[in-house]
C-alpha positions in Angstrom: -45.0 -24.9 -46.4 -41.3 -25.9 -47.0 -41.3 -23.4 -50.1 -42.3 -20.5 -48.1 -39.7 -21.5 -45.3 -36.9 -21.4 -48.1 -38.0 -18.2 -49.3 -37.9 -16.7 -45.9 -34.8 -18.0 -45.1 -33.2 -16.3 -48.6 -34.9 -13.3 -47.8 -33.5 -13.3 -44.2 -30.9 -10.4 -43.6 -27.1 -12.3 -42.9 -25.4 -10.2 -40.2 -26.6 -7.7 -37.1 -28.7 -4.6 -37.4 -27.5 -2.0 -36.4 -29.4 -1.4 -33.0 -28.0 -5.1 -32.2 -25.0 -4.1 -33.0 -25.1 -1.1 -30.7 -26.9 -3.1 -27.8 -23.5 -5.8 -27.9 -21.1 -2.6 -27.7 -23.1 -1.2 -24.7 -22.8 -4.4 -22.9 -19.0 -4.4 -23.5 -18.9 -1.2 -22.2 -20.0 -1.4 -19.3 -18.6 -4.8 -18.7 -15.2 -3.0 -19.3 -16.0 -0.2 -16.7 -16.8 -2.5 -13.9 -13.7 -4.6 -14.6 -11.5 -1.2 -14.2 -13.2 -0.7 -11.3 -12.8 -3.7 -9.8 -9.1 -3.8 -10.6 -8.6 -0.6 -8.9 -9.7 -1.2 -5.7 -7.8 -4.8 -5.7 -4.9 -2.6 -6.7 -5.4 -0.4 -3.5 -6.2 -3.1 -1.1 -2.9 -4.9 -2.3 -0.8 -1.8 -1.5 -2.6 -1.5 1.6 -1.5 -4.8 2.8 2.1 -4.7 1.7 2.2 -1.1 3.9 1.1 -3.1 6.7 3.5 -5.7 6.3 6.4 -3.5 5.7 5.5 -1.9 9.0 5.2 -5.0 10.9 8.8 -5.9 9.4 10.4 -2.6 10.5 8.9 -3.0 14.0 10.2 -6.5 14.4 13.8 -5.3 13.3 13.3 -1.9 15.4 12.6 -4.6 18.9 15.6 -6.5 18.2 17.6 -3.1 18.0 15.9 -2.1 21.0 16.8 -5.9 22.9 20.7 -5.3 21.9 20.9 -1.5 22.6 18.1 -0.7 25.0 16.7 2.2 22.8 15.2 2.7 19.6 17.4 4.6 16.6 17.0 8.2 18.1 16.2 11.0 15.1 17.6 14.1 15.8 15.7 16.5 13.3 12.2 15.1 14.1 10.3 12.5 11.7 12.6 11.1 8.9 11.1 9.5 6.3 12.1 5.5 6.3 13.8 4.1 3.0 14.8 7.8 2.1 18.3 8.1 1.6 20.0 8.6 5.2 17.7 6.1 6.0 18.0 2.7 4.0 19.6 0.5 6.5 18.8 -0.4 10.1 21.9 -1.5 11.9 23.7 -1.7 15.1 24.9 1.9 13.9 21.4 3.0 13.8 19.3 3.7 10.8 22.0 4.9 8.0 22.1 5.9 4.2 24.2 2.2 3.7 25.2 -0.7 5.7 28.2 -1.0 7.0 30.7 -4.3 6.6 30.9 -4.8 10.1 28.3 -5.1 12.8 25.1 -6.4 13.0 22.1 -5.1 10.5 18.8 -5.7 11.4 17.2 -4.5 8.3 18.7 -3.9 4.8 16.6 -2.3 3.0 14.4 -0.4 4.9 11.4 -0.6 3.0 10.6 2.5 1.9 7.0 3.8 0.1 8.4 5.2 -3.0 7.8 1.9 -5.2 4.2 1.6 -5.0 3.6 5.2 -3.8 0.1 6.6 -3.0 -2.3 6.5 -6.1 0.4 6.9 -8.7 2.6 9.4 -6.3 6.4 8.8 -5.2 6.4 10.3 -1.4 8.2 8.3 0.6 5.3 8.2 3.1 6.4 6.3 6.5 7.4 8.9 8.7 9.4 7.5 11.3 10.1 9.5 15.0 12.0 8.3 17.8 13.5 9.7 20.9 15.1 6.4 22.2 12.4 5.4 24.8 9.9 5.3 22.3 8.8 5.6 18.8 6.3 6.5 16.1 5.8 5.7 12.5 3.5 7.2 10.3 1.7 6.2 7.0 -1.2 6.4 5.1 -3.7 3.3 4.1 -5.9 4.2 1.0 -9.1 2.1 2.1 -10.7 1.0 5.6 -8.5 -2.8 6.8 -11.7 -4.2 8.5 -9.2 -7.2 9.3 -7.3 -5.1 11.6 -10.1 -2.5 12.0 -8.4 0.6 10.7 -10.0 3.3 8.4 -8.8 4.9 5.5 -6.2 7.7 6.1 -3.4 8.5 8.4 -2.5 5.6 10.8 0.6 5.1 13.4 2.6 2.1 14.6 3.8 2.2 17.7 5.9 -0.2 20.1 4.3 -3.0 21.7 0.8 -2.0 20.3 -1.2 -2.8 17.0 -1.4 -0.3 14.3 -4.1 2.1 14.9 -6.1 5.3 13.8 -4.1 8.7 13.9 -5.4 10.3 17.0 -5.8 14.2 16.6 -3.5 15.6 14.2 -0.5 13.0 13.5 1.1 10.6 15.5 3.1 12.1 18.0 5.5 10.9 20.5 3.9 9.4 23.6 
């Protein structure tokens, strides 16, 4: 018996067939596949979050403009888009390409969308539209937020109220 197991184990191939071989690479691939999908959508849901917290920052600096001047930073050629250049600083001058050395600033920089951008894009997408009683910012999410029950798409900030669904076609003025 022991001669017969040393014969087989000489005779015995050293190394992987070749359907093994292509079974292991199958594996790999698709273990490769779900991993880049997975990665995506983390990479989504992280710039999903840091829009949401950028908004909440430029809300909290837009009330305490709104507490010293009693009205919001007025636009004058309808939605302006926030971080863009005439609009990089939020100070007691209002929002402005720069800060200036004197007076107050509330914000500096305004964050702007243009550094993590919109699957792989570089629009500067918060929109921001005020007429001094009131104000709207617009932006885009890229997946549903069940924490703060929002969907995928176009969603608006506005004073005093939690960041919601666009209603209609935008988010207008109230």
């Amino acid at each position: 018996m022991r001669q017969w197991y040393n014969a087989a184990m000489q005779q015995a191939p050293k190394g992987l067939t070749l359907i093994e071989s292509l079974i292991i690479g199958g594996v790999f691939a698709v273990l490769l596949f779900a991993t880049g999908i997975a990665v995506s959508a983390a990479r989504e849901r992280v710039r999903d979050y840091k829009r949401i917290s950028d908004i909440t920052r430029i809300q909290a600096a837009l009330e305490l403009y709104f507490n010293e001047h009693n009205e919001y930073p007025k636009t004058s050629d309808g939605r302006i888009a926030l971080g863009a250049e005439g609009s990089r600083c939020l100070s007691t001058a209002g929002l402005q390409p720069s800060c200036a050395a004197t007076g107050r600033v509330y914000l500096n920089p305004v964050p702007s969308q243009t550094d993590i951008g919109l699957k792989g894009s570089d629009l500067p997408v918060y929109a921001y539209e005020s007429d001094g009683e009131d104000y709207a910012i617009a932006f885009i999410i890229e997946r549903a937020v069940p924490q703060v029950t929002l969907s995928e798409g176009l969603v608006c900030a506005y004073p005093g109220e939690p960041i919601q669904a666009a209603r209609g076609n935008g988010c207008p003025l109230r």
